[in-house]
C-alpha positions as CSV (number, residue, x, y, z in Angstrom):
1,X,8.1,23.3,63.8
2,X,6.6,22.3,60.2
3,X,7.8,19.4,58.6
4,X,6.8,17.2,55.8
5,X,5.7,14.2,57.3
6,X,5.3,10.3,56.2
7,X,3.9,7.3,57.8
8,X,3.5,5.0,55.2
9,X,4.8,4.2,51.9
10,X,2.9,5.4,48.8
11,X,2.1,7.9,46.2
12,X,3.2,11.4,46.8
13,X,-0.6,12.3,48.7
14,X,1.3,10.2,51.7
15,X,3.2,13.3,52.3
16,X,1.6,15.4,54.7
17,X,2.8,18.8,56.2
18,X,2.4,18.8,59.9
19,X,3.5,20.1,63.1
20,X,6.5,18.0,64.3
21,X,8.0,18.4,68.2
22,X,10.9,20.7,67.8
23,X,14.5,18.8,67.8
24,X,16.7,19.4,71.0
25,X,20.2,19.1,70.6
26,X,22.6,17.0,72.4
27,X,25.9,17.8,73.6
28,X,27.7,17.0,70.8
29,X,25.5,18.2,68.4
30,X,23.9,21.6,66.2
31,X,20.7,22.5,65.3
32,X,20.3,24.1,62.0
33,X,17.4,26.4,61.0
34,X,17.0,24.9,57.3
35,X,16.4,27.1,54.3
36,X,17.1,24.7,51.7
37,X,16.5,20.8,50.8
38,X,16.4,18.5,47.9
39,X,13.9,16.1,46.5
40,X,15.7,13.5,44.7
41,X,14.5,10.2,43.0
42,X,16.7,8.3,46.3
43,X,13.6,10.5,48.3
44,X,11.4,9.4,45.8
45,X,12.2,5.4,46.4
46,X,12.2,6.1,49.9
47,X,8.8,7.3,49.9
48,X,7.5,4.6,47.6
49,X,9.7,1.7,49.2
50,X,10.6,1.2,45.4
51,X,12.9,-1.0,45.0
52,X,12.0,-3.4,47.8
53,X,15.5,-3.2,49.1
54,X,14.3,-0.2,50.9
55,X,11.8,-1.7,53.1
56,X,15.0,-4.0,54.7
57,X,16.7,-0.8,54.8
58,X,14.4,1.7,56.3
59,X,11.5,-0.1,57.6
60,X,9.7,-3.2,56.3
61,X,6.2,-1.9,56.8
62,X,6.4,1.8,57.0
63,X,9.4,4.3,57.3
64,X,11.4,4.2,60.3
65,X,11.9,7.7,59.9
66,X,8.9,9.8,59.4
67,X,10.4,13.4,58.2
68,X,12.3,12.3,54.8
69,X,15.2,14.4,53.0
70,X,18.4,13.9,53.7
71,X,20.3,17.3,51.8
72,X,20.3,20.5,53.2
73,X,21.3,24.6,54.1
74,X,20.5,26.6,56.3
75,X,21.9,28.6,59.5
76,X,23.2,27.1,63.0
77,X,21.2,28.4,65.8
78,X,22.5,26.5,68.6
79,X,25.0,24.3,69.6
80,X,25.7,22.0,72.2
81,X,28.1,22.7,75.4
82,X,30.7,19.9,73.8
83,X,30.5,21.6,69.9
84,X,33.8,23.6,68.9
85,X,33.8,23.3,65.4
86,X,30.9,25.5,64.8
87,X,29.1,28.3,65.9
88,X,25.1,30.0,65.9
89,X,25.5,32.0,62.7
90,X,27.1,29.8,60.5
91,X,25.5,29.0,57.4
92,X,26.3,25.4,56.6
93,X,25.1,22.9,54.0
94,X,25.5,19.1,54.2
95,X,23.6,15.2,54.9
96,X,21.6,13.4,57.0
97,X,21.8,9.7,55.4
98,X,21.2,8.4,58.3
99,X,18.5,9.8,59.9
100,X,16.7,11.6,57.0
101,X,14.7,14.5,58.4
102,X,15.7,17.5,56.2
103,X,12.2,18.1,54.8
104,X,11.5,20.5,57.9
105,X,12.2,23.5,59.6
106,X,14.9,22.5,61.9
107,X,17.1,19.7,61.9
108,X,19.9,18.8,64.7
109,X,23.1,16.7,63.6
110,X,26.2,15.7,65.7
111,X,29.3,17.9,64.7
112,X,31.0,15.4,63.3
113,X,28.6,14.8,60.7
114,X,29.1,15.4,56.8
115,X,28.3,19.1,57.5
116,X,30.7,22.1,56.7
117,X,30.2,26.2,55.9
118,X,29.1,27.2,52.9
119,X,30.7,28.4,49.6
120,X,30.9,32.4,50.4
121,X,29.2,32.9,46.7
122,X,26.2,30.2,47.1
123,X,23.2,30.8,47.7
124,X,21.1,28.8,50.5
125,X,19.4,26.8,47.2
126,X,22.9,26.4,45.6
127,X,24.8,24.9,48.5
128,X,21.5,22.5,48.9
129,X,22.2,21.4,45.1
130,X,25.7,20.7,45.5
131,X,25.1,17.9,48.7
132,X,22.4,16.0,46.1
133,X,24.3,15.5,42.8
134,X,28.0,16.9,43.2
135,X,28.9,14.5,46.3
136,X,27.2,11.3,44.7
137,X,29.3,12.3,41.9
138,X,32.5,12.8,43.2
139,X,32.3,9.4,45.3
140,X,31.3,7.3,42.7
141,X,34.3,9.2,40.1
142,X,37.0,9.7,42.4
143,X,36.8,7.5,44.9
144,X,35.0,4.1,43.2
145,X,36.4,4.2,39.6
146,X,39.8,6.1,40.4
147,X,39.3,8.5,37.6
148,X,42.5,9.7,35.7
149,X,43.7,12.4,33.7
150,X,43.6,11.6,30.1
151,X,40.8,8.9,30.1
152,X,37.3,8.8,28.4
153,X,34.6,8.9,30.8
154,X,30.7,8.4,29.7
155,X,28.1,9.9,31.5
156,X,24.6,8.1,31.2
157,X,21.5,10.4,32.3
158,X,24.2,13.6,32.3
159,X,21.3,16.0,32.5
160,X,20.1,14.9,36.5
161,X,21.2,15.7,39.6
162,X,24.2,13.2,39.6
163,X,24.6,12.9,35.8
164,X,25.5,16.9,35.6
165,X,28.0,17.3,38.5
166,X,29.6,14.5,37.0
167,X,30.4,16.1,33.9
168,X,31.4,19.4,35.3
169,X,33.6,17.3,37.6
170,X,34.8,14.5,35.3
171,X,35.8,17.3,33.1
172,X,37.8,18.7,36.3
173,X,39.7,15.9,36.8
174,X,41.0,15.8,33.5
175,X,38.7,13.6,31.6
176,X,37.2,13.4,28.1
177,X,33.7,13.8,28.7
178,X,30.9,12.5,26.7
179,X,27.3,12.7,28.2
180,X,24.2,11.2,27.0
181,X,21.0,13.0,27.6
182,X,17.9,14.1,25.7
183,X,18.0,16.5,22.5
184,X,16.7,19.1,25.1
185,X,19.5,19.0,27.2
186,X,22.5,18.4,24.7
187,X,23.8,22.2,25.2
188,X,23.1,22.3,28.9
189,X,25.7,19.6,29.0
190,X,27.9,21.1,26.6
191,X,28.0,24.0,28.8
192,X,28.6,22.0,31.9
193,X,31.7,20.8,30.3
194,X,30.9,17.9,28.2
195,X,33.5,17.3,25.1
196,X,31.0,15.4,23.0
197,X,27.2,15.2,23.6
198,X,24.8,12.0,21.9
199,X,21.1,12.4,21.7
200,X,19.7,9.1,23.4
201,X,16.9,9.2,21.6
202,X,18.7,9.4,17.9
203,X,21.8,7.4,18.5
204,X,22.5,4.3,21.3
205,X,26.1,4.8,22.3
206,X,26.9,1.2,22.8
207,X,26.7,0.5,19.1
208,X,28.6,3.2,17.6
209,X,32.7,1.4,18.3
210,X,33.6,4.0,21.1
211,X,35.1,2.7,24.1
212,X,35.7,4.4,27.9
213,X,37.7,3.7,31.1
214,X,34.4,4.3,32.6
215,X,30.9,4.6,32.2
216,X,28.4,6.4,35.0
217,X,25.1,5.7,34.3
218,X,23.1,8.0,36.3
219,X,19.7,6.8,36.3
220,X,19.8,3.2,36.5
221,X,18.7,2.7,32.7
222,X,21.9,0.7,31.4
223,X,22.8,-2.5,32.9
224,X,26.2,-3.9,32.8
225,X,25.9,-6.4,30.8
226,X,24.4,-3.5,28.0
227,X,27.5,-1.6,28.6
228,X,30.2,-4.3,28.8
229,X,31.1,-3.9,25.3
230,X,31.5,-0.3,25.1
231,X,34.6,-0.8,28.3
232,X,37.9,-0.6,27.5
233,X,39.4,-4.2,29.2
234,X,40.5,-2.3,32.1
235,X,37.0,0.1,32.1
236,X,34.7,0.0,35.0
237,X,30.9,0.6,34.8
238,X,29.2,2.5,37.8
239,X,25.4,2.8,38.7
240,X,23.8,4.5,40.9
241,X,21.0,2.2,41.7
242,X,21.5,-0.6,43.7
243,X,19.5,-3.8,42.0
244,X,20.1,-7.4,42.2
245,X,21.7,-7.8,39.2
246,X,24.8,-4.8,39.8
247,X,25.3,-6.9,43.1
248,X,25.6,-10.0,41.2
249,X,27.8,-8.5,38.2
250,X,30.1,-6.9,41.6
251,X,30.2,-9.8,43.2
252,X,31.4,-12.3,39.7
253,X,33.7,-9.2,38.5
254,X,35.6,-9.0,41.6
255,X,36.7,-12.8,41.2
256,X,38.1,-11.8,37.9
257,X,40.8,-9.5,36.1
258,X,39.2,-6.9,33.0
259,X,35.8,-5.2,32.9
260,X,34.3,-4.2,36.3
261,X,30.8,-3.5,37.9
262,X,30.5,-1.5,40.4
263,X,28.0,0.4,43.1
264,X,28.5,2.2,46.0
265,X,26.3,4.1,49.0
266,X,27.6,7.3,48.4
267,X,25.5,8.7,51.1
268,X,27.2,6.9,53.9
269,X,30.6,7.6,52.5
270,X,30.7,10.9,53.2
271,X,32.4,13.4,55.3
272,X,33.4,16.8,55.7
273,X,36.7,17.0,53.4
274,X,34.2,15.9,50.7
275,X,31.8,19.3,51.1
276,X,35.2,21.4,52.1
277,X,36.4,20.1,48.4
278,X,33.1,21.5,46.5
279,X,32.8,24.1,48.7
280,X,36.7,25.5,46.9
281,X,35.6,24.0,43.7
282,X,32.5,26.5,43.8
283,X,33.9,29.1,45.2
284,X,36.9,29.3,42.4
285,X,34.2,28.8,39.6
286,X,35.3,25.1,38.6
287,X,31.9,24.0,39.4
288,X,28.3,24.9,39.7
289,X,25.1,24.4,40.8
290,X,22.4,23.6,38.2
291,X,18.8,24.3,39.6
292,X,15.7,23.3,37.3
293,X,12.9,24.0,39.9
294,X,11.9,25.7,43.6
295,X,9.2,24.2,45.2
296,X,7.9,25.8,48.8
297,X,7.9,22.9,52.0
298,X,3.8,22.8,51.4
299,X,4.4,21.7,47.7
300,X,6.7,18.8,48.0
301,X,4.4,16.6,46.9
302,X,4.5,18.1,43.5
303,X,8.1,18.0,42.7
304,X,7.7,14.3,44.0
305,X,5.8,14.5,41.2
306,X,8.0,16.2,38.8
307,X,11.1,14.5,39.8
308,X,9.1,11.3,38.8
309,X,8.7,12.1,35.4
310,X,12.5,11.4,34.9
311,X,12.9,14.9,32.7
312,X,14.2,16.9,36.0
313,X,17.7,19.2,35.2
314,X,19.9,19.7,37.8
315,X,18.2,19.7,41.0
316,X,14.6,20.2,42.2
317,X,14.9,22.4,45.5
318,X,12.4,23.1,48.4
319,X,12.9,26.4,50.2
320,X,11.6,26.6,53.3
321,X,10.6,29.5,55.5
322,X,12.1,32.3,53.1
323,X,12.6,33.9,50.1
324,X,15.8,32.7,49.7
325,X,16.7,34.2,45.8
326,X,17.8,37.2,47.2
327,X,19.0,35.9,50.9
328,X,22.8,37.3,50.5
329,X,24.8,39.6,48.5
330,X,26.8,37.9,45.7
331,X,30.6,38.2,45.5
């Protein structure tokens, strides 16, 4: 099979399409034909080892896994003798945070994995999207900060992968949304469900006397201590990237009643009633997927590229094998 493949950590020329030994699976496990991945700036890090934290993680001196990605579509061709859950034919999306491996052709994971069916309406592309921003999103909302009906939520970076599935499902959950992003993207994230957009670039949220229950910042540009003021006393700041200093902030506002700093690996809090949730969410139109660019397996490099320049919308997804635009009828 093809797969995009990476043996040490670098610029995106480290990332070399190859033939890779096909994957067998186990007993317990499927193997998926994929049509559909992600690059994300987490595959970006991963392939740069930047922050350092990812060389204790995932290998000190070169990845531990060669074949990066981690969200995917695509179609079940075979199962193993112990699999019930899921057939050949089923077109499923979900993660591999694990093991990586989704920038390929075929990928096997055990059954029990975060995978599930598809939304009936989503495209290959579109169910891809939803496994990088709307479950990062809905762990770090729901499950870290407790969101509640009623409460003003601030979404730092709302125009990314994670920033605009937060929105659309901050707004679900009953929230007053306000998302900062670019002038570019202000009526993107109106549209996606924001109450009140600011311009970063004209106007620094922390200074104008609004306070939130919580504030999500996105892309790792706000640090708590930045943020702290714009809290309510019970609010709770969230970021997506681990550094040492949200560990540190965690660890000292955990001892303490009031303000609280939080992160959380999504990725490996995951599971199947997560995708089942989006999958109904999507399917009844409450959600939806956002995708700024297609990029062919042969061309990750460039959207390793693109996603680096930090202006990405939505998601950034690689098709492989097909055109997969027009790949089912639309109900």
């Amino acid at each position: 099979m093809k797969a995009i493949v990476c043996t040490k950590y670098g610029t995106p020329d480290v990332l070399q399409l190859q033939e890779a030994a096909m994957p067998i699976p186990r007993d317990n496990e499927v193997r998926i034909k994929i049509y559909a991945a992600t690059v994300t700036p987490a595959d970006c890090s991963f392939r740069s080892a930047d922050p350092f934290i990812v060389r204790l993680v995932y290998g000190l001196i070169r990845p531990k896994n060669n074949i990066l990605g981690v969200e995917l579509a695509g179609e079940i061709e075979s199962a193993g003798k112990d699999v019930t859950g899921f057939k050949a034919g089923d077109r499923v999306f979900g993660i591999s945070p694990a093991s990586f491996g989704a920038h390929a052709e075929y990928k096997c994971l055990p059954e029990d994995a975060p995978l599930a069916v598809i939304p009936a309406n989503a495209t290959y592309e579109e169910a891809a999207g939803l496994c990088d921003g709307a479950l990062t999103a809905l762990v770090f909302l729901r499950d870290t900060a407790n969101i509640q009906r009623g409460q003003k939520v601030l979404i730092y970076g709302a125009s990314g992968s994670v920033g605009i599935y937060s929105v659309q499902l901050a707004n679900y959950f009953g929230a007053e949304v306000t998302g900062v992003c670019s002038s570019a993207n202000i009526e993107l994230v109106k549209a996606m469900g924001a109450d009140k957009a600011i311009d970063y670039t004209k106007a620094d949220f922390t200074k104008n006397g609004e306070t939130y229950d919580i504030i999500l910042d996105a892309v790792g540009k706000r640090s708590f201590s930045n943020c702290k003021g714009s809290l309510k006393q019970s609010g709770v700041y969230l970021t997506t990237v681990p550094t040492l200093g949200i560990m540190l902030h965690m660890f000292r506002t955990s001892k303490t009643g009031g303000k609280k700093a939080r992160f959380t690996a999504s990725g490996l809090k995951q599971n199947k009633e997560n995708l089942n949730f989006l999958r109904e969410l999507f399917e009844t139109g409450k959600i939806k997927a956002v995708i700024d660019r297609r990029y062919s397996l042969d061309q990750i490099a460039e959207a390793h590229r693109y996603v680096e320049t930090g202006r990405k919308k939505g998601n950034v997804v690689i098709t492989v094998g097909r055109n997969l635009a027009t790949q089912i009828t639309r109900i």
